[in-house]
N, C-alpha and C positions, 0 to 999 in steps of 0.2 A: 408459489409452492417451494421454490427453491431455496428462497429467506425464510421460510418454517423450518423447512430439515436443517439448518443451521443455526436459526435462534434455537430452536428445544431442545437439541442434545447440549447446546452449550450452557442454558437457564440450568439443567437439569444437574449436570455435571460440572458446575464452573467451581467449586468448594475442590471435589476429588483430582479435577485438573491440575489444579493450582499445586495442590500439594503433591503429585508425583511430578511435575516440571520442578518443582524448588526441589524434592529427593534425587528425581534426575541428574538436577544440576548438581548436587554434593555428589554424586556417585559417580561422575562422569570424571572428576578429578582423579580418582584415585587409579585409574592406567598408567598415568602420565606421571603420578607420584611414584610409582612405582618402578616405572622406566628410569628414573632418574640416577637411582645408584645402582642399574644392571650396567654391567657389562657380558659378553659370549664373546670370550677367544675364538678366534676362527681354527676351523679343521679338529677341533675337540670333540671325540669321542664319550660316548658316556661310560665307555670302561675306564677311560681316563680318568675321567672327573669321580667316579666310585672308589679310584685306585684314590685319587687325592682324599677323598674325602674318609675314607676309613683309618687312614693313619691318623686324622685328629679326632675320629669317633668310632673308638672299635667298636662300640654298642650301635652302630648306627641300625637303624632300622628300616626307614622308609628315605628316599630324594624323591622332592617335589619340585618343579619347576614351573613357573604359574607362567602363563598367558605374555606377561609382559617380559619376562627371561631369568625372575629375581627364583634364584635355590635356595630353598628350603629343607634343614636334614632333621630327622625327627628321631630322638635318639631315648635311651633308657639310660639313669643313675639312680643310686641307693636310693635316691629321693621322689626319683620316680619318674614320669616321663616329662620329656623336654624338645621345644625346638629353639633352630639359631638357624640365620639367616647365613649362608656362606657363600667365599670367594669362588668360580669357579677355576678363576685360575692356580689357586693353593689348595683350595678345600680347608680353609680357614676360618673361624667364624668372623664373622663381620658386625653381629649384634644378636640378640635374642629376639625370635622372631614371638611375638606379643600382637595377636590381632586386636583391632582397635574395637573397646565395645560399642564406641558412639557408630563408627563404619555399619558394623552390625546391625545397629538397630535401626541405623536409618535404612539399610538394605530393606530390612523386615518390613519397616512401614511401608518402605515403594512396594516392595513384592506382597503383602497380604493386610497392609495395615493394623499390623498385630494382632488380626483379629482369626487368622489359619485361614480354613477354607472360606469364611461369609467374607471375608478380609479382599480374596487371591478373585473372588468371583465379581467383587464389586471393581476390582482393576480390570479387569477381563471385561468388563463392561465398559469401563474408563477409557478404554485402550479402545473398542470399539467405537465412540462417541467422539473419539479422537482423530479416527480416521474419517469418520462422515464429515467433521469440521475441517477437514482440511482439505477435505475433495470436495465439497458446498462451499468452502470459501473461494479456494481458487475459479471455479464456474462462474459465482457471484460477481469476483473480481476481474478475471474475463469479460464478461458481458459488459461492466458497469464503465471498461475501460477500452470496450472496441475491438478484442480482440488480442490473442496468446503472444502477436508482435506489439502489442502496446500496452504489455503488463507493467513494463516500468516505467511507462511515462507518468508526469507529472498527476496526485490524486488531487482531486476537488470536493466538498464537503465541509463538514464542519471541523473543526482540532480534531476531537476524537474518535471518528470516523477515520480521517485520515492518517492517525497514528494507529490507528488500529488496522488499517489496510497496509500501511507501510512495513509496519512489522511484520504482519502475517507474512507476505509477500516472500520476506527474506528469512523467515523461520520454517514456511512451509515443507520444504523437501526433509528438512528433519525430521519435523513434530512427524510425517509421514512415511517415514520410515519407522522413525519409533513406534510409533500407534499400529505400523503392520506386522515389526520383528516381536512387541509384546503382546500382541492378539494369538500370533503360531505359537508363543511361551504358553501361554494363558493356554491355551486350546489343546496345547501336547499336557501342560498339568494337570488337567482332568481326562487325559486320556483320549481326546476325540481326534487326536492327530498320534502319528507313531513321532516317537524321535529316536529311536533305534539305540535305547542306552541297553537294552537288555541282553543283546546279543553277546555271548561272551566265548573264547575260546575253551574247546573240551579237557576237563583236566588231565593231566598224561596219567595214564595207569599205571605206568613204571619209570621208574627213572636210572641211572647207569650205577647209583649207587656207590661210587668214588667218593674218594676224599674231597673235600672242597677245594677247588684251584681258586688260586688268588684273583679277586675283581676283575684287574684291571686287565688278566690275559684269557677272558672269556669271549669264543670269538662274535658270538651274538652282539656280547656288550659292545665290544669292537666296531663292527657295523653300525651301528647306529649313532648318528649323531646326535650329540647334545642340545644342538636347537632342534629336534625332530621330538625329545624328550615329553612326557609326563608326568609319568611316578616309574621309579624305580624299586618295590618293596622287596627287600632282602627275605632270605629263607631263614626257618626257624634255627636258631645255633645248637649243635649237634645232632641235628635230627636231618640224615641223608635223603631221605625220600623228599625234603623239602625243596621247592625251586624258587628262582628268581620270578615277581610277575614286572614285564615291563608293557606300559603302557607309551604308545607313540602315537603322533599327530596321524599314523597313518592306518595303524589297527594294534591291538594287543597280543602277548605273545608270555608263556611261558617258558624259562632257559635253565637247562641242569645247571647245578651248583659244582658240577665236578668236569664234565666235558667241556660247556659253554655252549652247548649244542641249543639249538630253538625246539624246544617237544612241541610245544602245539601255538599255531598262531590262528588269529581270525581279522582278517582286514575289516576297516570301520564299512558300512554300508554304507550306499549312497543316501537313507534315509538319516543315517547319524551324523553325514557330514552334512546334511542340507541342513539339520540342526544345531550344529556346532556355529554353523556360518551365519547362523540367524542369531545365534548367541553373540558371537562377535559385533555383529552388529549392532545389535541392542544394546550391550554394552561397554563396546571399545577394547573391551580384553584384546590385548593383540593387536589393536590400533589405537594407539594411545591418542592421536592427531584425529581421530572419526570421533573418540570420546569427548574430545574437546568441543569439537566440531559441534557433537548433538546437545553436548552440557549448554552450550551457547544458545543454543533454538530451543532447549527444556526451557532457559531462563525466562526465556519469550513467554510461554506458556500463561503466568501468572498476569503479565501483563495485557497480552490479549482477550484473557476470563476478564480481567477490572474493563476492559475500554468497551469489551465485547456487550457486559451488562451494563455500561453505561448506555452507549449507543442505540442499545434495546429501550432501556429506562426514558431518554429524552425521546424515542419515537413515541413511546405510550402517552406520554405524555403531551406528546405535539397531537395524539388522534384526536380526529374534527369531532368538535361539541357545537353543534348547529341547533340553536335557539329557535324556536318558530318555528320548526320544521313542517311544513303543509305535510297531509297524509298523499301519497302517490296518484289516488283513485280521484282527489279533489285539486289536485293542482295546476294551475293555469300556467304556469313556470318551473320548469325541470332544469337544475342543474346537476351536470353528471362529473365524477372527477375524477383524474386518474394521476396518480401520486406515487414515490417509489416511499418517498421519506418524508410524508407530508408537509411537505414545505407549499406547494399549490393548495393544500386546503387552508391555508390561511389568505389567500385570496378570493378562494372560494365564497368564505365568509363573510370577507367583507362585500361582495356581490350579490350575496346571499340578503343582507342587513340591507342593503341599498334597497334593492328590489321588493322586498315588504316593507320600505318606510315609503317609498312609492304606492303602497296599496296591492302590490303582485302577491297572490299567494303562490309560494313557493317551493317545489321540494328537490333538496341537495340530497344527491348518494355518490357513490361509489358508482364507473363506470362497468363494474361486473355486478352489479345491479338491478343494468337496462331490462327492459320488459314491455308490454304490452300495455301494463295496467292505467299509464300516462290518459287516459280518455278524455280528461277535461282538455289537457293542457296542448298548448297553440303553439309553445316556444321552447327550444330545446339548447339550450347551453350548455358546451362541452369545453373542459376546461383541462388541460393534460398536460403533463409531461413527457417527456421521452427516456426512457431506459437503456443504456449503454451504445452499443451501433444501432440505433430506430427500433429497439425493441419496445413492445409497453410496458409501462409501469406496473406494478404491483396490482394496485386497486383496477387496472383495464386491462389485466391479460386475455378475460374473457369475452372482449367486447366486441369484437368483432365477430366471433362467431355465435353471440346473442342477434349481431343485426341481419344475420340471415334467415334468423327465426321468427323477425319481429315485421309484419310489411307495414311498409311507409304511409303514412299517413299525409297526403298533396296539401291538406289544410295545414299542417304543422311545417313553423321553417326553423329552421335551426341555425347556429354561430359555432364556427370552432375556434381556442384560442389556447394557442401551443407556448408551451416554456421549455426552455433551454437556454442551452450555452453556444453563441456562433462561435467558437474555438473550434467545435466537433465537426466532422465532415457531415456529418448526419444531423446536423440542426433541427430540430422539434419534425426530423420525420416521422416519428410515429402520430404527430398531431395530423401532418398531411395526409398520413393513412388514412386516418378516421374521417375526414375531409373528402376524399376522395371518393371512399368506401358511401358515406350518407349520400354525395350525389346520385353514384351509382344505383343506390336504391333507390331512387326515385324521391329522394327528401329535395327541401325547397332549402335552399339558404338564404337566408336573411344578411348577413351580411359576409365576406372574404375572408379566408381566411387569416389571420393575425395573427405575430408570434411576440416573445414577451423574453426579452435579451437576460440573462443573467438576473430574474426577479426585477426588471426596472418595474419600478413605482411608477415611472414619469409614463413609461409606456402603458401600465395599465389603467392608467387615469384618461389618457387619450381613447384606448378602447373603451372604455367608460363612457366618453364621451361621444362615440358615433352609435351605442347602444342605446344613450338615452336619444339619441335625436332619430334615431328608427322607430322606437317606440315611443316617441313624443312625450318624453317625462323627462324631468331635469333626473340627472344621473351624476352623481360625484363619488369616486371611486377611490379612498385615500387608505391605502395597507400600507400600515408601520411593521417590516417582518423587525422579527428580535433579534436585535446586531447585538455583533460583540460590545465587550466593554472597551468602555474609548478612554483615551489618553489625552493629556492635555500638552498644548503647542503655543510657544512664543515665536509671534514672528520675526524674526531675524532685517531680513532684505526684502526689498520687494522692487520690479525693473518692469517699468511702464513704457509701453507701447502704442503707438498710436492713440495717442491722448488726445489726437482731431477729430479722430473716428465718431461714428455714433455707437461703435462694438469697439470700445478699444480694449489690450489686452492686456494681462498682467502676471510676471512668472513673482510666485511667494516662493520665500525659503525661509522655512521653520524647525526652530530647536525646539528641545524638550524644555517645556516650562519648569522652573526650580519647583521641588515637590513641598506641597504646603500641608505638611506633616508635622504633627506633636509627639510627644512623646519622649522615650530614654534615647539617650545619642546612638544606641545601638540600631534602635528602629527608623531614626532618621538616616541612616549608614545607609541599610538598606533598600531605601525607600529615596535612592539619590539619583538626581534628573538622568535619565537615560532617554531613547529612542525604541521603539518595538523596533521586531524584527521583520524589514520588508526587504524587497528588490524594485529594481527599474521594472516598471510593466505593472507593477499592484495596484492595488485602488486604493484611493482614500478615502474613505464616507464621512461627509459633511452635513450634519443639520443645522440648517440657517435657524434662528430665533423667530418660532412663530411658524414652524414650516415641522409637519409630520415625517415629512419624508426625506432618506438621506438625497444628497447630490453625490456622485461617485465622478472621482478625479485622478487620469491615471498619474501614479508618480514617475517624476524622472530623476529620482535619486533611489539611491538604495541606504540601506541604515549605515552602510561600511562607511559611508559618505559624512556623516555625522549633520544630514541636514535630510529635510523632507522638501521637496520640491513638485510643485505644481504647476499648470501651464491654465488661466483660467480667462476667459473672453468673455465679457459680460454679455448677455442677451436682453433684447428687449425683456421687461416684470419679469427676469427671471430672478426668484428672491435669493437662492445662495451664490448668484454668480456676485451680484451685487454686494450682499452682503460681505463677499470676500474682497472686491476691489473697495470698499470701506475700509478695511484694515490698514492702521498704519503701525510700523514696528515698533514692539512692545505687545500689541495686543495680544492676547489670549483666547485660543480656539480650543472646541474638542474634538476630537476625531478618531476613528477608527479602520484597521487596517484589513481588506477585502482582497486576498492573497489571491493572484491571476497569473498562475505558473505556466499555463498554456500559455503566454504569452511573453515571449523571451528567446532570446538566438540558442538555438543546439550549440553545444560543444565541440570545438571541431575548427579545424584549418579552413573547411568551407565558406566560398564567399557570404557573405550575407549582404541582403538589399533591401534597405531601411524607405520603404513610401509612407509621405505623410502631406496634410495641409492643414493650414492653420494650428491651432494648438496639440494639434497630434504626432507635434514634433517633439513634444514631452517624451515620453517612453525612449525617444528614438535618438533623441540627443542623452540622455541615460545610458542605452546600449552605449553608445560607440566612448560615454566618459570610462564604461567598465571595460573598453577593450584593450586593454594593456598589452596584454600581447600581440597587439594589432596585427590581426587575423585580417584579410579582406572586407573592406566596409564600405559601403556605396549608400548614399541617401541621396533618393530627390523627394525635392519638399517646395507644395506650393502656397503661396502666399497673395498679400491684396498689393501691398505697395515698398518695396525697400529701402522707401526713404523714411517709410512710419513705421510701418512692424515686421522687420527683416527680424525675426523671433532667433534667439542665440548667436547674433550674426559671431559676436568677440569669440563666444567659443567653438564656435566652427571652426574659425581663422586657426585659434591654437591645435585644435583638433588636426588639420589637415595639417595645418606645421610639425604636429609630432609624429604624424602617421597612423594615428590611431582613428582617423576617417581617410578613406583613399582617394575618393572622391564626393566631390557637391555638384550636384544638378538642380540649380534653382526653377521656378515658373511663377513669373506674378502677374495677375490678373486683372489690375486695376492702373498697367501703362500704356502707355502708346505701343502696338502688339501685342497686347497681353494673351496667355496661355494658360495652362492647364497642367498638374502634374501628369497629366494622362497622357496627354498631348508629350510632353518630353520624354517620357518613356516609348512611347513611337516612334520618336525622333532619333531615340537610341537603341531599338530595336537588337540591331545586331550585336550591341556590345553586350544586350541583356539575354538574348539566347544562346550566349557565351558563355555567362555568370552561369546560366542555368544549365549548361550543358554540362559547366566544371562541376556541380553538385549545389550551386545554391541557393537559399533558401528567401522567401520572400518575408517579409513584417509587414505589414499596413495599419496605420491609424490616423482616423478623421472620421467624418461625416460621413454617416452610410451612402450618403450622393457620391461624394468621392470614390469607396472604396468598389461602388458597382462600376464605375467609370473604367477604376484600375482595373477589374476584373477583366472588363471586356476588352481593354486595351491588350492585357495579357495574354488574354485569349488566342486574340489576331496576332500575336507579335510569338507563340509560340507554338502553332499552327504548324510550322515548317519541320519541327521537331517529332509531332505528332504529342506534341502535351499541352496540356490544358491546365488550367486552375483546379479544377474536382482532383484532377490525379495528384499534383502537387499537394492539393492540401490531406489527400490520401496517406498519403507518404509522411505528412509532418512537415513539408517543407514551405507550407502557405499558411501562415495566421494574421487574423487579425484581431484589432481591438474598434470595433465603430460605433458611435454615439449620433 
């Protein structure tokens, strides 16, 4: 529900948006242009500055002094009327003051789209849809990132997803002020709010009736300061009963022209200054640095409406079109989905395909769906995501309180099989919910619950494969999702490792292949070898020849680096590990780059503690290449044999020689005492509930055997503290990467 109130006012109004954030932005300048050539003498009186300014304009008639400090004297000649823009401290003119008509009319269009009242009411609406998007986006982004303390950590998604959360993020507080200070404009111009402009003081019945004393020794005028000013409008010339009216920041007031005495004043109400103050803010008048400020977040605007209807655009477009779909009431096979940004229904579908080429009739929905109607069907597959901290997805917000409605059926067994990100502390919990929840009701499972790392292919090809040997049918599961566009890579270096082994291992380093581009020299310019833009910790996605599915390989270089580096150990038939220790320099790969910003040291003097084994030293000898500032850096890392694959040994050595590793704690496993990295972090116990006392942070990468090992090692080893791993990685201070 909460991504509807969001997409529809934005679908609705993304045209109107756009164009008062671009008016915005032109409007927001002119505070600040205007500030530019004020000056306000201090301790200047506005009888002063009247005294100045009539010696160079006896006809003067009205002083205006606007918002940002710039005087304005608005005067009569033969020719007829006139302003100029003056000194306050000569009362000199400075320039003819000439409003700009483009200023104006761009005014106009933000304020009513030249259209008058249909114009002022369609903003008024604008301004309303403005505020629903800013208060539905922030929740949205909230939820989708864990929480109001984790709004600026790192976003995950696609480009424009993630540019489009990026910006909101840091435009929000504006676009939300604006969208509130011009709803009360909007709502006082048609009258349904006061703004207290009406009130005005009584006009004096009589006046002293004297000769006019000169300006500048009126004691009214005297009183009041120049920055305190509005308009000062002069009395009619020979006509006694006339007075001064002057208007101040604080209320208005009419003043004889012969005493200087105040006849009648009326202080501003507090309903005029609540709207004054909403003026200023809306527009900057008077804070030329707020103007700026908002002009910056209007600019937002346009580009949030483009990224906003993109990101609408590619979800309609990714909605599941399930071929075959069994009817509910005939289906022997239920699969149910729960989706935020339908990326799970493209697994779906492929599950979906397998299971009728098998012979299953089958029917896929939405997990807000669920119902009773299932009567034929035996087997129930649930297929989910998780939504921000374990909340559900979109398509399963309803599902659980469907399954108290629905009783369980002891013949029907069911599978759950959860996606996510293990970055999050909250790993595919709303999958275990639903897990939990079907036992509880008395449903049978079929098989454990399974979860599904960052989209692995590899993983759900495995679950593929204990579904078919449950249900005694060959079952092959192959989803190709749609990756980026890939780049193409020559391989530079390549430094082999245990070439005894039956896994022996190999780090590639790869440049950008020369671009084999035609064309005018200017397009080959363009189109000149470079590298994408990644970090240590990213992924690379590799399709072997002849293989649907990427390989993902995290890098240990980043692009600063002017190389792309990988850490790769052949497996038994595994076809891209192979396919890569094939390559010899020259060759040409393509590849794509799978940004994994959860995964990377915070910023910060805090120690950091780099665990890895085997090739998941990659990442981790990255970090400590990018720690220039050599911040605290500790890695143990364990291996098979250091006579064959001590992996990075040369650059550890320079590493620790420059200080940019503080320390190395080895553990190899394949010697006379061989160990564990688990086991050396026990060993070191005390020196790590040290690190972790001063504030530091954990890394892990390797093999999910591995990283449960460390867990537990952790666990015990930080026990005395009264912390754990769950709270560490609460905090931001435990990530991992495990394959």
């Amino acid at each position: 529900m909460l991504r509807q109130w969001h997409s529809l006012p934005g679908l609705i109004s993304a045209l109107l948006v756009m164009l008062l954030g671009m008016t915005g932005a032109i409007l927001s300048l002119d505070p600040a242009l205007d500030r530019l050539g004020t000056s306000a003498p201090a301790g200047v009186s506005v009888a002063e500055l009247a005294g100045r300014v009539v010696q160079h304009y006896p006809a003067a008639e009205q002083i205006q002094r606007t918002p940002s400090g710039s005087l304005i004297v608005y005067y009569s000649t033969d020719s007829g009327a006139r302003a100029d823009l003056v000194d306050p401290a000569s009362g000199k003119a400075i320039a003819a003051f000439v409003p700009s008509a483009f200023s104006r009319w761009v005014k106009q269009l933000h304020r009513s789209l030249l259209l008058d009242t249909p114009g002022r009411v369609a903003v008024g609406i604008t301004a309303l849809a403005m505020l629903v998007l800013c208060i539905s986006g922030l929740l949205l982004l909230v939820k989708r990132v864990g929480g109001w303390r984790q709004i600026y950590r790192p976003l995950h998604g696609s480009a424009s997803q993630r540019l489009h959360a990026a910006v909101g993020r840091v435009a929000a507080a504006g676009l939300l002020l604006s969208a509130l200070t011009g709803m009360y404009m909007s709502a006082a111009t048609f009258g349904l709010v006061a703004d207290g402009m009406q009130a005005e003081p009584d006009f004096p019945a009589t006046t002293s009736g004297g000769p006019p004393a000169p300006v500048a020794r009126l004691p009214a005028l005297m009183a009041t300061r120049l920055t305190d000013l509005r308009e000062l409008v002069f009395p009619i010339p020979g006509d006694r009963s006339s007075v001064y009216t002057l208007r101040t920041m604080q209320g208005d007031a009419y003043v004889d022209q012969a005493s200087g005495a105040r006849l009648a004043y009326r202080a501003h109400s507090g309903v005029r200054e609540a709207y004054e103050l909403v003026y200023q803010l809306h527009t900057g008048q008077g804070l030329w640095w707020l103007g700026l400020v908002l002009g910056l977040c209007a600019l937002c605007a346009p580009w949030l409406a483009v990224t906003g209807v993109t990101v609408w655009w590619r979800r309609q477009r990714a909605k599941p079109r399930i071929a075959g779909n069994s009817a509910a009431q005939l289906a022997d096979t239920v699969i149910l989905v729960g989706s935020e940004n339908n990326s799970t229904w493209g697994f779906a579908r492929v599950f979906h395909d397998a299971l009728r080429a098998a012979g299953q009739r089958v029917h896929t929905a939405p997990m807000n769906q669920f119902s009773s109607r299932y009567k034929a069907a035996a087997k129930l597959f649930v297929l989910t995501s998780t939504y921000g901290d374990g909340a559900a997805p979109a398509s399963a917000s309803q599902f659980l309180d469907l399954l108290d409605r629905v009783p369980a059926n002891p013949a029907r067994q069911f599978a759950v099989l959860g996606f996510g990100d293990s970055q999050f502390a909250q790993f595919c919990q709303f999958a275990r919910d639903v897990d939990a929840a079907l036992l509880s009701h008395g449903w049978q499972p079929m098989l454990a619950l399974a979860t599904i790392d960052r989209q692995s292919t590899q993983q759900f090809a495995q679950w593929g494969n204990a579904v078919g040997e449950r249900l005694g049918i060959e079952l092959r599961l192959e989803h190709t999702p749609v990756h980026p566009r890939t780049f193409l890579l020559r391989l530079e270096e390549r430094i082999d490792y245990g070439a005894q082994e039956q896994q022996p291992t190999v780090v590639l380093r790869f440049g950008a292949a020369p671009a084999q581009v035609s064309g005018l020299w200017f397009q080959r310019l363009l189109r000149r070898r470079r590298l994408p833009r990644f970090e240590a910790g990213d992924l690379a996605g590799v399709i072997a020849p002849g293989s649907p599915m990427p390989r993902f390989y995290s890098l240990a270089s980043g692009a600063r680096d002017g190389i792309l580096e990988i850490c790769v150990r052949r497996q038994p038939g595994g076809l891209c590990s192979t396919y890569l220790h094939g390559l010899q320099p020259g060759d040409l790969i393509e590849a794509f780059i799978h940004p994994n910003p959860a995964f990377r040291p915070a910023s910060g003097k805090a120690p950091v503690i780099l665990i890895g084994a085997g090739t998941g030293i990659g990442p981790l000898a990255g970090f400590i290449r990018n720690n220039t500032g050599k911040h605290p850096m500790y890695l143990y890392w364990g291996g098979r044999d250091p006579a064959s694959d001590f992996l990075y040994q040369p650059e550890l050595r320079n590493y620790l020689a420059d200080r940019r590793l503080t320390q190395l704690h080895t553990a190899f496993s394949r010697v006379e005492n061989g160990t564990h990295v688990q086991n050396r972090l026990t060993d070191d116990a005390e020196h790590m509930r040290t690190l972790i006392a001063d504030g530091g942070q954990v890394l892990v990468c390797g093999s999910s055997a591995m990283a449960a090992g460390v867990r537990a090692a952790l666990d015990t080893i930080l026990a005395p503290l009264k912390l754990n791993v769950a709270t560490l990685r609460t905090c931001g201070r435990y990530r991992e990467d495990v394959f």
